[in-house]
C-alpha positions in Angstrom: 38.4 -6.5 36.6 35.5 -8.4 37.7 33.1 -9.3 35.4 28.9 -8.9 37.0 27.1 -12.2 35.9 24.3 -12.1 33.8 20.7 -12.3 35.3 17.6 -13.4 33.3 14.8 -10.9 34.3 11.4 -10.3 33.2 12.0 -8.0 30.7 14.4 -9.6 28.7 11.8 -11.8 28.6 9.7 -9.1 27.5 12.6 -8.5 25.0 12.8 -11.6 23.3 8.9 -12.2 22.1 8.6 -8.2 20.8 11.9 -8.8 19.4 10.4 -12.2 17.9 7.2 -9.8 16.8 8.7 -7.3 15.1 10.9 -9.3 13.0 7.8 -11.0 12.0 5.7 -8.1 11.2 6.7 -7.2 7.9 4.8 -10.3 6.8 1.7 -9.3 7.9 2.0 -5.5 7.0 0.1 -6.0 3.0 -3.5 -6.6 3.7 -4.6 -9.9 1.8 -5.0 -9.0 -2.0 -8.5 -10.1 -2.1 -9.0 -6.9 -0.1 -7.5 -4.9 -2.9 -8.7 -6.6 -6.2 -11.9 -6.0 -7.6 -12.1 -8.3 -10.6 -12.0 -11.6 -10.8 -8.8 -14.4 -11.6 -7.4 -17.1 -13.8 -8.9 -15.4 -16.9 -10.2 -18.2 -19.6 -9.5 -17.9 -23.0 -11.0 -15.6 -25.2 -10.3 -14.3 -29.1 -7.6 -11.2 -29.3 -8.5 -7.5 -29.7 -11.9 -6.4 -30.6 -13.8 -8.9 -32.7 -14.7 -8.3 -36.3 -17.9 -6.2 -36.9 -20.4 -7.5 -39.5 -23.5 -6.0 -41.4 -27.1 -7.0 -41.1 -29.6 -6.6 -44.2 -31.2 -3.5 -44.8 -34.8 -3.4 -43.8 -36.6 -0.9 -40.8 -35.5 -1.4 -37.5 -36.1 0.0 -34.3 -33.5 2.2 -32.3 -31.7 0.8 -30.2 -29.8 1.8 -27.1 -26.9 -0.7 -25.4 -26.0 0.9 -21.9 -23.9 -1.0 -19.3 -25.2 -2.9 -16.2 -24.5 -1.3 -13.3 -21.5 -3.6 -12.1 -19.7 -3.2 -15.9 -19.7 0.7 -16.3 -16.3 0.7 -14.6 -14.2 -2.3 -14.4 -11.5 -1.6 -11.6 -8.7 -3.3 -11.3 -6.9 -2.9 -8.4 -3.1 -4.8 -8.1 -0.9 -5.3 -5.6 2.5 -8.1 -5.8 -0.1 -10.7 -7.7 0.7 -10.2 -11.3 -1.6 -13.1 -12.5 -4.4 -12.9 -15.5 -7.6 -11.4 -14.4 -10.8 -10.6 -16.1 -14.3 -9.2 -15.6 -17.7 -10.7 -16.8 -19.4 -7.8 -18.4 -23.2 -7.2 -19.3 -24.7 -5.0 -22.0 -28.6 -4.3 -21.6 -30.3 -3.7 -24.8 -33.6 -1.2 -25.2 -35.1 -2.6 -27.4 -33.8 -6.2 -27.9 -31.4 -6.2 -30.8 -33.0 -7.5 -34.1 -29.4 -9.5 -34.8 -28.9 -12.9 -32.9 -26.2 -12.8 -34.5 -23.1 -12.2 -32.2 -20.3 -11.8 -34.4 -21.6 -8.4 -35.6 -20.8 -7.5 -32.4 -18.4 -4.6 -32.2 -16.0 -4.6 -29.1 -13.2 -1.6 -29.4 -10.8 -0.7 -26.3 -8.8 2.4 -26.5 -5.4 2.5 -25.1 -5.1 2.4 -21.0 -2.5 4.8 -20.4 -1.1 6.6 -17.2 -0.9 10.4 -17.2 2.7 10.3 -18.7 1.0 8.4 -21.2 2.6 5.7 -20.2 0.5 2.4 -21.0 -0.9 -0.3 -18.2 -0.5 -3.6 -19.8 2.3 -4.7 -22.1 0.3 -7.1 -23.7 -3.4 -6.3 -25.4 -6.7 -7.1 -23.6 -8.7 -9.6 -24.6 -12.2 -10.9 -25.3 -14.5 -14.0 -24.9 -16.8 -14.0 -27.8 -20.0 -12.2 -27.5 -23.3 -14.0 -26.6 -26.6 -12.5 -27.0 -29.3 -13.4 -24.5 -32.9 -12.6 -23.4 -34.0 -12.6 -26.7 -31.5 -9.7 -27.5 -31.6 -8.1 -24.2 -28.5 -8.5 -23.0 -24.8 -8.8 -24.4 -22.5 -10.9 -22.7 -18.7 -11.1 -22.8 -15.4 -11.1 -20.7 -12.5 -8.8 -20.6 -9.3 -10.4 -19.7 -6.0 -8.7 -18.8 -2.6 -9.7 -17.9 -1.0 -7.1 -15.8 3.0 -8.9 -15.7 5.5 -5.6 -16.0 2.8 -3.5 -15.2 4.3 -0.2 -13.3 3.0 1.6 -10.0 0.4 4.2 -11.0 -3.1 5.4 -12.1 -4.6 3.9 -15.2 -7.4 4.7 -17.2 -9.1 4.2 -20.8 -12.5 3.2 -22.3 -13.9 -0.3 -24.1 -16.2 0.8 -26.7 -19.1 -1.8 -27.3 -21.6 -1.3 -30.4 -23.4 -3.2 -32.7 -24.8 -2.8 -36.5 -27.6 -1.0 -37.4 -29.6 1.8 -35.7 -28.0 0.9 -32.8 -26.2 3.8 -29.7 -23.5 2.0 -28.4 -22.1 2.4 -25.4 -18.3 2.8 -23.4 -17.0 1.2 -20.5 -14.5 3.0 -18.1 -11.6 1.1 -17.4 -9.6 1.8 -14.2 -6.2 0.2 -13.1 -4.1 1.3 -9.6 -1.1 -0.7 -9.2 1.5 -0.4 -6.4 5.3 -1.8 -6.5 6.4 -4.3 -3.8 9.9 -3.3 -4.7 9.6 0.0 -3.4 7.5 -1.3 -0.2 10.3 -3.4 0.4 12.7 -0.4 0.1 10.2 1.8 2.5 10.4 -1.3 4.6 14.3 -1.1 5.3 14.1 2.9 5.4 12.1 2.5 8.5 13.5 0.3 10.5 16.9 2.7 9.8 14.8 5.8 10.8 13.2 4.0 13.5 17.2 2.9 14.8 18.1 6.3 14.4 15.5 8.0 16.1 15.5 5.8 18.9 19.4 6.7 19.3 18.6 10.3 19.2 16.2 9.8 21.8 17.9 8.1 24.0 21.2 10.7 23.9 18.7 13.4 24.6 16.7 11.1 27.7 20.2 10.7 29.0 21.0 14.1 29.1 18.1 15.3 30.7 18.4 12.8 33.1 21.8 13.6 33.9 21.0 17.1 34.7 21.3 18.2 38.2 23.7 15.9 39.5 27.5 16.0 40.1 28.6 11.7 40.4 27.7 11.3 37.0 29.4 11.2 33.8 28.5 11.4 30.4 29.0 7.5 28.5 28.0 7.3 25.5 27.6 3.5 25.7 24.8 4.4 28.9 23.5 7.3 26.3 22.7 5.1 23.3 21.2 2.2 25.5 18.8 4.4 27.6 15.7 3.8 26.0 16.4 -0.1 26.1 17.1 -0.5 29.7 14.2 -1.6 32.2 14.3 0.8 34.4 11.2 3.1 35.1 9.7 0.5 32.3 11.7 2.6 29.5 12.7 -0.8 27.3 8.6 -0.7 27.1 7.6 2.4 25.7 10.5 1.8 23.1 8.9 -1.7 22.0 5.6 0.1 21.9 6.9 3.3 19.8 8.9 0.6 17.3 5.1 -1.6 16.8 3.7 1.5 16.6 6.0 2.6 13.7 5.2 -0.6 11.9 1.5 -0.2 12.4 2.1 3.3 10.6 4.1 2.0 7.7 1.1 -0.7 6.9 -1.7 1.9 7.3 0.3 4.3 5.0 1.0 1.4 2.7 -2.5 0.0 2.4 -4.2 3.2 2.0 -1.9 4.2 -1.3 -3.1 1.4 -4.0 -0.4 3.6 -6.4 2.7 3.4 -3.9 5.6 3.6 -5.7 4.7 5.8 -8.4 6.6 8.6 -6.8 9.1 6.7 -4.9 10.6 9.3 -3.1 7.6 10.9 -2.2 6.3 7.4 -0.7 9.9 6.9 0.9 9.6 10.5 2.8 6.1 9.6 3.8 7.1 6.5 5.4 10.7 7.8 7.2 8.1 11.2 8.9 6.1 8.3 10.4 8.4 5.9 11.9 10.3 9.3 13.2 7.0 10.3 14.7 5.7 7.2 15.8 8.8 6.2 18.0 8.5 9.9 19.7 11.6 11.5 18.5 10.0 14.7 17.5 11.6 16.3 21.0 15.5 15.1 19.9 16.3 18.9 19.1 14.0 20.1 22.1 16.5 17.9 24.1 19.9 18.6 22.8 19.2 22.3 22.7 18.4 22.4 26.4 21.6 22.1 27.5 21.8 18.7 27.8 25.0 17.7 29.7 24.9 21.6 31.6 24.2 21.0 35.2 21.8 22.6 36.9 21.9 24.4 39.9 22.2 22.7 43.5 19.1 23.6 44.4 17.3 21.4 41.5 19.8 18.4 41.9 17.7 15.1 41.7 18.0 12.9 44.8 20.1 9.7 45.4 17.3 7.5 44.6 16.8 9.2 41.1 20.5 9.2 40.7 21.0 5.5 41.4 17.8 4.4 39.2 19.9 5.7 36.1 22.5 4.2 34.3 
């Protein structure tokens, strides 16, 4: 039995370096987290809980309202793999300027950030810098830190109450947290490069068969049928490196566009799997398989010797 020598040609070339890409490409596929995260990291120090509220004097004061600048009446945070302390700088406006410069009688009070399920955001409490007063009692500074270690994939949401003694309104802040688990992204990761192997095989049994149609010299291998797609001829090895990228480019898009991946596993899971089956075009398998896919047709449509030859 003689044994045909190998032959280096262009397109195992071709091969190697999307070989080289795709193996590579789950690197790339999480968009920086600066993209994601809207507050601020490496959280300073600040006292526990909500600080303890004191009493002024008695005496006539004017009412007061404390209402959120526009950057602190929602304090977003956004979290990907990076678990790290975070924190936002918050600033309370005051009309008309608080009569205390005193900022321990500053009242800070955060409700409990829970999921739907009730399930709470951070295993550990938040935390606050102490409370400045500035512009002559204009404005109320302090920052909020959290540490989101153990936090689970989901939608988060509570309030911060802020207030201060007196005839004084006080005002809430709206707390929002998204956070997506890289465990499960790895898992997603794995289910489609097995959909995208799968569906590749399908489609290359059913583009064999098709092509096989019409002619008489030709037998059915299944060796020839699995490696259809990743043969050079008529450029197929191509389109399949395209259609595997593309599959790739479909699981990041999905990914990054879900800040709560993971929440629903299985849900994210079947998301991911319908892509990669669509993206490396095996919505046709069935199409192919139930067209008769090893029946020959009749003499009259028999593909010439050209055709023939070209496939494996």
């Amino acid at each position: 039995m003689r044994v045909k020598a190998f032959e280096l040609r262009w397109w195992h070339i071709a091969l190697a370096i999307m070989a080289a890409v795709i193996l590579l490409s789950p690197f790339g596929i999480v968009l920086p987290s600066a993209l994601h995260k809207n507050a601020s990291g490496q959280c300073g120090p600040g006292s526990s809980g909500a600080s303890t509220s004191g009493r002024s004097g008695s005496g006539s004061t004017p009412h007061t309202v404390l209402e959120p600048s526009a950057q602190s009446e929602t304090l977003n945070w956004s979290l990907d793999g990076n678990r790290s302390p975070t924190y936002w700088d918050v600033v309370i406006t005051a009309t008309p300027a608080l009569q205390t410069a005193d900022a321990s009688q500053i009242d800070i009070t955060p409700s409990r950030i829970v999921r739907t399920d009730n399930h709470e955001a951070f295993k550990k409490v938040l935390t606050f810098s102490r409370p400045t007063i500035k512009a002559g009692g204009k404005k109320i500074l302090f920052r909020v830190c959290a540490d989101p270690e153990g936090i689970q994939a989901g939608t988060f949401n509570g309030v911060i109450d802020v207030d201060a003694p007196g005839d004084v309104t006080g005002t809430s802040l709206l707390v929002s947290v998204t956070a997506r688990n890289q465990f499960w992204f790895g898992v997603g990761l794995w289910v489609v490069f097995g959909v995208i192997l799968a569906g590749l095989t399908l489609k290359s049994v059913a583009d064999y068969q098709r092509a096989l149609r019409g002619t008489k010299d030709k037998e059915f291998s299944w060796w020839r049928a699995v490696t259809y797609v990743w043969r050079g001829e008529d450029l197929r090895i191509l389109s399949t490196l395209i259609g595997i990228v593309t599959a790739l480019i479909a699981y990041s898009v999905l990914y990054n566009g879900d800040h709560t991946w993971g929440t629903d596993a299985w849900k994210s899971l079947l998301a991911a799997a319908q892509g990669a089956f669509a993206a490396v075009g095996a919505q046709g398998v069935l199409d192919g398989f139930r067209g008769g896919g090893q029946q020959q047709a009749p003499e009259s449509h028999a593909t010439s010797s050209a055709q023939v030859k070209s496939d494996p």
